[in-house]
C-alpha positions as CSV (number, residue, x, y, z in Angstrom):
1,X,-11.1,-28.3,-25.3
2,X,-7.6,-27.9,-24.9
3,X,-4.7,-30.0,-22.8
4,X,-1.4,-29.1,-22.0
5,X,0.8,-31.5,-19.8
6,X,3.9,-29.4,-18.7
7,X,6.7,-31.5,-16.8
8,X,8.7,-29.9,-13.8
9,X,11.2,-30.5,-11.0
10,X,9.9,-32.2,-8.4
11,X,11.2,-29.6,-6.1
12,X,8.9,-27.3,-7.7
13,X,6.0,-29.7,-7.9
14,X,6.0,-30.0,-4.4
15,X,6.0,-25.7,-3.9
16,X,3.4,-25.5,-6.6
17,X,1.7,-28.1,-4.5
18,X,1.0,-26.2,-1.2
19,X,0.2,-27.2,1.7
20,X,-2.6,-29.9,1.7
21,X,-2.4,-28.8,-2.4
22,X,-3.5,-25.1,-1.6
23,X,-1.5,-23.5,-4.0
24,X,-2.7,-25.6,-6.8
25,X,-6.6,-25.7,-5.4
26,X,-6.3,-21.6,-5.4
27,X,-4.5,-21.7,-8.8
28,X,-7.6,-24.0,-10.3
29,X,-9.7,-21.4,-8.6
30,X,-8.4,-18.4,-10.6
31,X,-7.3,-20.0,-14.5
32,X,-10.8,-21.1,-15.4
33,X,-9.3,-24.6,-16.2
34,X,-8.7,-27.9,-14.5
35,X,-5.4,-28.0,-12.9
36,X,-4.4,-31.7,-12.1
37,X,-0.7,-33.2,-10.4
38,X,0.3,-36.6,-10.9
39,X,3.6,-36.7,-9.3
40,X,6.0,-34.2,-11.2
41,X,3.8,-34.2,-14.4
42,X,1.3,-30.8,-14.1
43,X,-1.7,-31.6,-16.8
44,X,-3.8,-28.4,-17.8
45,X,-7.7,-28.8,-19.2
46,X,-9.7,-26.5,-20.2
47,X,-10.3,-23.8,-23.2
48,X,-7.7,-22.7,-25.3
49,X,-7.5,-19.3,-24.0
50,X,-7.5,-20.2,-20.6
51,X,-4.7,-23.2,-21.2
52,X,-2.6,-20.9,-22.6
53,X,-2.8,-18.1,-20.2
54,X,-3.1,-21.0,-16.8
55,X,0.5,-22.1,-18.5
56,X,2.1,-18.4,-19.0
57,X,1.1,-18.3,-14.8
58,X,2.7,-21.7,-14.2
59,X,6.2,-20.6,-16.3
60,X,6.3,-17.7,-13.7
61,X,5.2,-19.3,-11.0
62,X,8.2,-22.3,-12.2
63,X,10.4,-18.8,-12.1
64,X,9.9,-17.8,-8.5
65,X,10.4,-21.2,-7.0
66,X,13.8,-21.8,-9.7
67,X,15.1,-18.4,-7.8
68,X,14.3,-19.4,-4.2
69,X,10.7,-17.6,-3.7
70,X,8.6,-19.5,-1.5
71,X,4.7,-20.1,-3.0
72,X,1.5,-19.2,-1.2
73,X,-1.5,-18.4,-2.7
74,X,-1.0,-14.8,-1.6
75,X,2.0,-14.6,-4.3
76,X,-0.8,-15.8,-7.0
77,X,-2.1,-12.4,-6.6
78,X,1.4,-10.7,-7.6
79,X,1.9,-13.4,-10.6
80,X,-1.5,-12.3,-12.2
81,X,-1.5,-8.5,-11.5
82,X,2.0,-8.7,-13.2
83,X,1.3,-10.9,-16.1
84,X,-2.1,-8.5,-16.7
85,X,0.2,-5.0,-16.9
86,X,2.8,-7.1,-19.1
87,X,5.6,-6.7,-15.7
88,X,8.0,-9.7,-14.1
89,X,6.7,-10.8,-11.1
90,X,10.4,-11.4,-9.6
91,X,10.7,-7.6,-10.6
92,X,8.3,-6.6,-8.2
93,X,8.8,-9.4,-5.3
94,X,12.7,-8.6,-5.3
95,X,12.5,-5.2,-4.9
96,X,13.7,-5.6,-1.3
97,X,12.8,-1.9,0.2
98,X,14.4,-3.0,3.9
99,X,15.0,-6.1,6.0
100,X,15.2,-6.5,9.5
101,X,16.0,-9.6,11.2
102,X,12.7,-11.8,10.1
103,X,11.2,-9.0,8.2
104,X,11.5,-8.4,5.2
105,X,9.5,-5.8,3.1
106,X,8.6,-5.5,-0.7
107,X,6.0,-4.9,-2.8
108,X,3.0,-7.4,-3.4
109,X,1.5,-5.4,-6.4
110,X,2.2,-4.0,-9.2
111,X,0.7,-0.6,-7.9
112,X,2.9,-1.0,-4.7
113,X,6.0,-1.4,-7.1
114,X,4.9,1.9,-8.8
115,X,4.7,3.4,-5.5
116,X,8.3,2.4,-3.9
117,X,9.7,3.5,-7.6
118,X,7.7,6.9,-7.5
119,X,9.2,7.8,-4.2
120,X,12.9,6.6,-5.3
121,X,11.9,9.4,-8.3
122,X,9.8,12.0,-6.5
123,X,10.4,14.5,-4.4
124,X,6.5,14.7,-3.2
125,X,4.5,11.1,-3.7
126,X,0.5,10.9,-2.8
127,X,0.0,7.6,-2.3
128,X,-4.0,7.2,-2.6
129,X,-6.8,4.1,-1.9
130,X,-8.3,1.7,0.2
131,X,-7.1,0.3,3.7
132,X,-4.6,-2.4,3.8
133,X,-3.3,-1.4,0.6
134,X,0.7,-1.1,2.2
135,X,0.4,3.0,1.7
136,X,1.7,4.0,5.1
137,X,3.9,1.0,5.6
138,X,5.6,1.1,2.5
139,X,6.2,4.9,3.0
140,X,7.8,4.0,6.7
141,X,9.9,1.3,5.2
142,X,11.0,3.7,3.0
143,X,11.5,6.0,5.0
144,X,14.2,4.2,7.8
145,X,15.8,2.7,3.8
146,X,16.4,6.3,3.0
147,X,17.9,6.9,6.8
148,X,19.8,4.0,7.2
149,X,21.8,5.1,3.6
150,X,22.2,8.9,5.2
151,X,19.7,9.9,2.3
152,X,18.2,11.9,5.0
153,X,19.4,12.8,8.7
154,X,15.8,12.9,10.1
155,X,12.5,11.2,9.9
156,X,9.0,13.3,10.7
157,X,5.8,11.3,10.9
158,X,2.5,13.3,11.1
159,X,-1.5,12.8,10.8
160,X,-4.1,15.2,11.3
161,X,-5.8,14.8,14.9
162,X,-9.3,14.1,13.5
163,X,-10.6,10.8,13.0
164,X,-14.2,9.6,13.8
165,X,-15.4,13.0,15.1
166,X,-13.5,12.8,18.0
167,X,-11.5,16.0,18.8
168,X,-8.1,16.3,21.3
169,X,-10.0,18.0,23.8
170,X,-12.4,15.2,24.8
171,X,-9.3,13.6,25.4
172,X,-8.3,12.6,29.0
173,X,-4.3,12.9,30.1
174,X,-1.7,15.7,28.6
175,X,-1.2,16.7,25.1
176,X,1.2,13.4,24.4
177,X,-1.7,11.6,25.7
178,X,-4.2,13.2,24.2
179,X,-2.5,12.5,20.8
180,X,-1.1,8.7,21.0
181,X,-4.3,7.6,19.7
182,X,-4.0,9.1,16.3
183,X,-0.4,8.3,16.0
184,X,-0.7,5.2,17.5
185,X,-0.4,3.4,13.6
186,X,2.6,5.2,12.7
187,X,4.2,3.8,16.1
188,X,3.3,0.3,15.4
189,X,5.1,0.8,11.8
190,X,8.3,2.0,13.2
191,X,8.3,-1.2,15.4
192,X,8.0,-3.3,12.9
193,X,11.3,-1.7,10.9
194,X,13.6,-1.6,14.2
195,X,13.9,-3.0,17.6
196,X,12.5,-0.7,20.2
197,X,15.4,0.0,22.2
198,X,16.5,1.8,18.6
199,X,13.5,3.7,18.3
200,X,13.4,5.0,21.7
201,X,17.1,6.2,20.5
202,X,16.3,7.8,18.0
203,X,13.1,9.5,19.3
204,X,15.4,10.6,22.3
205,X,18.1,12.3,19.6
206,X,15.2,13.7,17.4
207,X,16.1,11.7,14.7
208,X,12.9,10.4,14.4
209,X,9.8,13.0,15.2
210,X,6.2,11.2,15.3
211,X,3.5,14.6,15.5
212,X,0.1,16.0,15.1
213,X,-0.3,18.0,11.6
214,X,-0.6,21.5,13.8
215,X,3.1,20.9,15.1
216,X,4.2,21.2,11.5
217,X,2.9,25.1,10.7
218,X,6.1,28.0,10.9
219,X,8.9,25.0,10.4
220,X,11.3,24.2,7.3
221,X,11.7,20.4,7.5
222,X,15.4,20.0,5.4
223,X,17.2,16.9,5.3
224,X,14.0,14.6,6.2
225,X,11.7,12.0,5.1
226,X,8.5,13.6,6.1
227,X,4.7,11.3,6.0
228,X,1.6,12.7,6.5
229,X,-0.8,9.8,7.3
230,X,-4.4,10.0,6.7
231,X,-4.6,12.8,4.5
232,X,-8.1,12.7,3.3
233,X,-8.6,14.1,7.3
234,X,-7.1,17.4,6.4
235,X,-8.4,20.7,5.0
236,X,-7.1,22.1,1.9
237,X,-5.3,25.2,4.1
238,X,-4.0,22.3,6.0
239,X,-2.3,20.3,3.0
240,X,-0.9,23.6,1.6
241,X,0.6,24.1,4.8
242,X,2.0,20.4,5.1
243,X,3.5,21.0,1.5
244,X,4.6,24.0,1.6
245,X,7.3,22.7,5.0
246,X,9.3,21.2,2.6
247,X,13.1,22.3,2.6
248,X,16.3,21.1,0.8
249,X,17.1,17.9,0.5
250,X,14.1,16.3,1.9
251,X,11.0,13.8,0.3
252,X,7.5,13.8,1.2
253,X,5.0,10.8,1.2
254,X,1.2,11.8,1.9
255,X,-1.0,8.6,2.3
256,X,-4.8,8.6,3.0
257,X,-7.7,7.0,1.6
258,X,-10.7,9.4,0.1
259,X,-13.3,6.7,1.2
260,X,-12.8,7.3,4.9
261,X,-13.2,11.3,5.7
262,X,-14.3,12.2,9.0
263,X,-13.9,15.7,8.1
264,X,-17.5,17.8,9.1
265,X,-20.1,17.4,6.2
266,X,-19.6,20.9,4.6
267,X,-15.5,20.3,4.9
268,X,-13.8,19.5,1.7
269,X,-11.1,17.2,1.8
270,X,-7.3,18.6,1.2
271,X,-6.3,15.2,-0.2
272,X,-9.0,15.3,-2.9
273,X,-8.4,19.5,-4.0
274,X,-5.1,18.9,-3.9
275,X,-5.1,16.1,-6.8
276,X,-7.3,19.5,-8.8
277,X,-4.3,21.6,-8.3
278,X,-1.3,19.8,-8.6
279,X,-2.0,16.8,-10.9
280,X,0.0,18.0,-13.2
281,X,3.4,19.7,-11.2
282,X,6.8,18.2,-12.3
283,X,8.5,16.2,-9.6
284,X,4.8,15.5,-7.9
285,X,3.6,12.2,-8.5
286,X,0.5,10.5,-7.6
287,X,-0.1,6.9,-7.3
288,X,-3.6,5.5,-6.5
289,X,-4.4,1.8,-5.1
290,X,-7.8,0.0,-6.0
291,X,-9.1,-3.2,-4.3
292,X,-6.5,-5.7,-5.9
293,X,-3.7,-4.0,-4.2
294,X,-5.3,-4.6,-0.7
295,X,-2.7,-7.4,1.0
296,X,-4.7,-7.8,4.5
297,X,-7.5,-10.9,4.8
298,X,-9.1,-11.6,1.4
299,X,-12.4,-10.7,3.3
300,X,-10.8,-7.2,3.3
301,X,-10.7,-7.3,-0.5
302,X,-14.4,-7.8,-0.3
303,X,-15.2,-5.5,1.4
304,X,-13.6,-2.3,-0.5
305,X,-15.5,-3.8,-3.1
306,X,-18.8,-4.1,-1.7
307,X,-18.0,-0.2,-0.8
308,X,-17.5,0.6,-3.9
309,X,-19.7,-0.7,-5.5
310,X,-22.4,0.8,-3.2
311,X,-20.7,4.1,-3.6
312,X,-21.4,3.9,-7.6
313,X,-24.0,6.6,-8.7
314,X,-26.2,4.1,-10.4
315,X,-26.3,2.3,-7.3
316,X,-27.7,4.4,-4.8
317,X,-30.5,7.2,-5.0
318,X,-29.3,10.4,-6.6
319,X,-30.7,12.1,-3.3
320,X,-29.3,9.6,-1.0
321,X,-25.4,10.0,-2.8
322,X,-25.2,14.0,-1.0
323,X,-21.3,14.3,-0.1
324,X,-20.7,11.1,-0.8
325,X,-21.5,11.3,-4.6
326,X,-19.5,14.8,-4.5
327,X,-16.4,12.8,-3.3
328,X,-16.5,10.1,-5.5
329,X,-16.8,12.5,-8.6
330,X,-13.6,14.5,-7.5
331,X,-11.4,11.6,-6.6
């Protein structure tokens, strides 16, 4: 057994702290050790290893609160996915990819920093996992950043009108009612990066275009940040067409997540042939998420994991697995 007694400010005691000690209880949760505050004097018990490595998480942690980051047990997450791939956690937290007003957007992961940097770099970034993983969000914060700095003198939001084996035509109400559902995500993004009356604006003067995938075939989209949501929806003629839109001076972000495809059984995903074809095209980059990047409820977390876990080959019976197996194998 191992102790370590480490003595800080008692500003930073009281952030390590928590409310009701909820920083400290989650940090005693994760290290493997016991975590104990007397005042300003932290005291550390436990193995070696897990002393030494529970201290390299309080330095950091000591960091964040020195430079003005607030603690939550949330921010625990970003402190250990950063010490595991040897990054600076105030690297990732400070990469401030747009404010408005209240909110403020960064990344939470180290995969999410990798994804913010791959579209600064990238002309065409696939940004690939589970739900609640920041994919589309980032993308749209991104996207108004690379407006607001005249990067670009349009945004174009898409997703292909499938979802759930529903089709447009079952649909009551005209064509802008018929597709408000699907695009209903991307609105909800928008409104969370500008007040309304600035989106209405903008819709009005075409700066901003939110549209099925079929209202991108025949166009050249120059000068534009261009998303296409939900990717694992589309065929693979459908993703070539999507790609192939892109003019001069524009980016392209395609997000989806190959565990969700409500594509018909004998369909093959254009998000999962399209990592066979161009895995390996300069300029194309593509970033994939796993469970530890997901940033919604904890129970969230859980649940990608029971997924996929259950989606494992040695898992299930080889019989049962049919497309399922065949997905998981190409993603």
């Amino acid at each position: 057994m191992a102790r370590r007694q480490l003595t800080l400010d008692n500003t930073v005691a009281a952030e390590l702290a928590g409310s009701e000690d909820t920083v400290l209880r989650e940090l005693e949760g994760r290290l493997g050790c016991d975590v104990f505050l007397r005042g300003n004097v932290l005291t550390l018990d436990g193995d070696d290893a897990d002393v030494r490595r529970a201290a390299t998480m309080v330095d950091e942690l000591v960091g964040l609160v020195e430079r003005g980051h607030d603690l939550a047990p949330a921010t625990l997450d970003t402190v250990s996915g950063a010490i595991e791939a040897s990054e600076r956690p105030e690297e990732i937290l400070e990469d401030e990819v747009w404010r408005h007003r209240s909110i403020k957007v960064a990344p939470k992961t180290v995969n999410q920093k990798r994804y913010v940097d791959s579209i600064r770099r990238h002309t065409v970034t696939f940004g690939i996992g589970p739900a609640g993983t920041g994919k589309t969000f980032l993308a749209v914060a991104m996207a108004v950043a690379a407006l607001d700095a005249r990067d670009v003198s349009r945004i174009i939001l898409t997703r292909p009108a499938v979802e759930a084996g529903e089709r447009l035509g079952f649909l009551p109400g005209d064509i802008q009612a018929k597709v408000d559902p699907y695009l209903r995500p991307l609105f909800d993004a928008l409104y969370d990066m500008y007040d309304p009356e600035r989106v209405a604006t903008y819709f009005d003067r075409g700066i901003i275009e939110v549209a099925p995938l079929a209202f991108m075939r025949g166009r050249t989209l120059n000068d534009s940040f261009v998303i296409l949501d939900e990717a694992q929806n589309t065929s693979p003629e459908q993703m070539k067409m999507f790609l192939t839109r892109l003019g001069f001076g524009s980016r392209m972000v395609v997000t989806g997540d190959i565990t969700q495809i409500d594509l018909p059984r004998e369909q093959r995903s254009g998000l999962i042939v399209v990592g066979e074809i161009l895995s390996a095209v300069e300029d194309i980059s593509f970033i994939r998420f796993g469970g530890e990047d997901v940033v919604r409820h904890q129970l969230v977390q859980r649940i990608v994991a029971a997924y996929d876990s259950y989606s494992q080959p040695s898992t299930r019976d080889p019989a049962a697995r049919g497309r399922d197996g065949e997905r998981t194998a190409g993603s």
